[in-house]
N, C-alpha and C positions, 0 to 999 in steps of 0.2 A: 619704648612706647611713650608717647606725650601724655600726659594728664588732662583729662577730659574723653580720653577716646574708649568708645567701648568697643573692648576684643571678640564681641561676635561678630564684630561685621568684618573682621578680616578673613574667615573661615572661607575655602572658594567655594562658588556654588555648583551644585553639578555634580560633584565628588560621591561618586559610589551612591549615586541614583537611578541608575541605570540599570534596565530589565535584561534580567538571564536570557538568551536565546534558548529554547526549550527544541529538542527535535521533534518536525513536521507528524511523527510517524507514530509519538506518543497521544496525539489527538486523535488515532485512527480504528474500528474497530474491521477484523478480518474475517470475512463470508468466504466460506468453501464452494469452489465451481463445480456441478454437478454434471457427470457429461449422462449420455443415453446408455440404458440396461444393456443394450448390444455390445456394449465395449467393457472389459474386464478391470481396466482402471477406473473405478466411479468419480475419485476426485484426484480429477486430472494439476488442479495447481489452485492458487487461492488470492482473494481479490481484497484491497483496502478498502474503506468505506469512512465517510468521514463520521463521530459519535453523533446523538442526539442530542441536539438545543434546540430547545422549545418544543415547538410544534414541528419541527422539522425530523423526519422519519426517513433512518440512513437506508433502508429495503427500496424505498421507494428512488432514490438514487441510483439502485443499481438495475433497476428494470430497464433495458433497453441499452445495456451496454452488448455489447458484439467481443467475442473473444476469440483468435486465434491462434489454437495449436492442432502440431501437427499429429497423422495419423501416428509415429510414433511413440507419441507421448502418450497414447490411448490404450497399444497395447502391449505386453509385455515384448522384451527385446528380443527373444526366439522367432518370436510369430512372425511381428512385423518384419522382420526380416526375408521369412518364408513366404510372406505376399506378396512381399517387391521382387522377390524373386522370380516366383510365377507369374508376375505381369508384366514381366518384361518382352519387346517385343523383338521379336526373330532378328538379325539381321539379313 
């Protein structure tokens, strides 16, 4: 190194400034889907929801989503079986 020069400015810039990726799924908080008393599996599967900033209310995001599963997943694996069975139609 020459005389006069100062060794901070040789340092590169940039070097280990850079943000962690963090997973999508650690910002997320998880609401249970609640199906009808008629059917013996109550919570049929469960839904992400993004956390609370600010004023912004993660319940309020999830009103008006649409979910579908099937009659399977509703009732235990004996039964639904023995429905599809009875409505099947004659050949």
């Amino acid at each position: 190194m020459t005389a006069g020069k100062n060794p901070r400015n040789f340092k590169k810039k940039g070097a280990g400034n850079k943000k962690k990726a963090k997973h999508p799924f650690v910002n997320k908080e998880w609401y249970s889907v609640r199906a009808p008393s008629i059917f013996e599996v109550r919570v049929p599967t469960l839904t992400p929801c993004n956390k609370q900033h600010g004023l912004k209310i993660p319940s309020e995001s999830l009103k008006g989503r649409v979910f579908e599963i099937t009659h399977a997943d509703l009732e235990p694996a004996e039964q639904a079986r023995e429905r599809l069975e009875n409505h099947q139609a004659p050949d």
